[in-house]
C-alpha positions in Angstrom: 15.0 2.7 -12.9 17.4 0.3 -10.9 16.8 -0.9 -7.7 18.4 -1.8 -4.9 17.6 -4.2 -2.3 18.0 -3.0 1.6 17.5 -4.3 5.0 16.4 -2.2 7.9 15.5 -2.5 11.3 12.1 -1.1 12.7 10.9 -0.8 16.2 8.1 -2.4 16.9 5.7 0.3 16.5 6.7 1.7 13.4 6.3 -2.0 11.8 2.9 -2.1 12.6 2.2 1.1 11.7 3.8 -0.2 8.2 1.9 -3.2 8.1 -1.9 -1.1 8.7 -0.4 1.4 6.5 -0.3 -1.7 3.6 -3.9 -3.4 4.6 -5.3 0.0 4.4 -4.2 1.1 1.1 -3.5 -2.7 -0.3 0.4 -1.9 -1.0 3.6 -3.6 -0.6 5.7 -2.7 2.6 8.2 -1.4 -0.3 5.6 1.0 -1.7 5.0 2.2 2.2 8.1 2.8 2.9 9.4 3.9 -0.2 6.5 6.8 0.2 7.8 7.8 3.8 11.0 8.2 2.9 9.8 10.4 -0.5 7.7 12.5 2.3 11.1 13.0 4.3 13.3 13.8 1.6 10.6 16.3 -0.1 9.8 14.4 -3.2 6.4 15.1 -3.9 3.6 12.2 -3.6 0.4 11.0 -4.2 -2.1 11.5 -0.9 -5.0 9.3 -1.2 -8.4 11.4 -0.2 -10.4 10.3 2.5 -13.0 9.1 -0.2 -10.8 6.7 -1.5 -9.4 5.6 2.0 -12.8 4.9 3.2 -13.8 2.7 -0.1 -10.5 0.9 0.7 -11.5 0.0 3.9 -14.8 -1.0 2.9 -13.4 -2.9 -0.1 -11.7 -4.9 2.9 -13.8 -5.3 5.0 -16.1 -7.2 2.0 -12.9 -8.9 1.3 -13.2 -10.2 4.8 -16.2 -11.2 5.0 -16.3 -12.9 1.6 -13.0 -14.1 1.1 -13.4 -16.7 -1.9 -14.7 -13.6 -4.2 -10.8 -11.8 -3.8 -8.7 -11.1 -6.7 -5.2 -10.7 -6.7 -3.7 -7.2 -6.4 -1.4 -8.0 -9.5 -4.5 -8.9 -11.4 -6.6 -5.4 -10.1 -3.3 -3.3 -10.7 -3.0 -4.5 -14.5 -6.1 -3.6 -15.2 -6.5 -0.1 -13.0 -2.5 0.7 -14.7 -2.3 -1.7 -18.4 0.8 0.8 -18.9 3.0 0.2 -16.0 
């Protein structure tokens, strides 16, 4: 699939609302933003259940509170997805 690269202006609210949106689910601004704009146009997406937002948040939250124990997302992501 090609790409292109884009620049775009948010207000301030709708950047942070980005920027929890990626802590949260532990995504790239891209992926966030590429997901809104699949919700406007239609395109059907992936909705994560509240089960799976709350162990995000607690994932985290143990994240903060033990820091030196984190793994890159790359690293995670290869091994959830070895195909992509």
């Amino acid at each position: 699939m090609a790409v292109r690269k884009v620049a775009v202006t948010l207000p301030e609210e709708l950047y942070e609302l980005v920027e929890r949106a990626r802590a949260v689910e532990h995504r790239s601004r891209s992926e966030v933003i590429q997901e809104a704009l699949r919700t406007h146009f239609g395109e059907a997406i992936y909705v994560p259940t509240d089960e799976e937002r709350l162990l995000l948040v607690a994932a985290l939250d143990e994240d903060q509170r033990h820091p030196e124990s984190a793994r890159p997302w790359r690293e995670v992501r290869a091994e959830l997805w070895p195909d992509e």
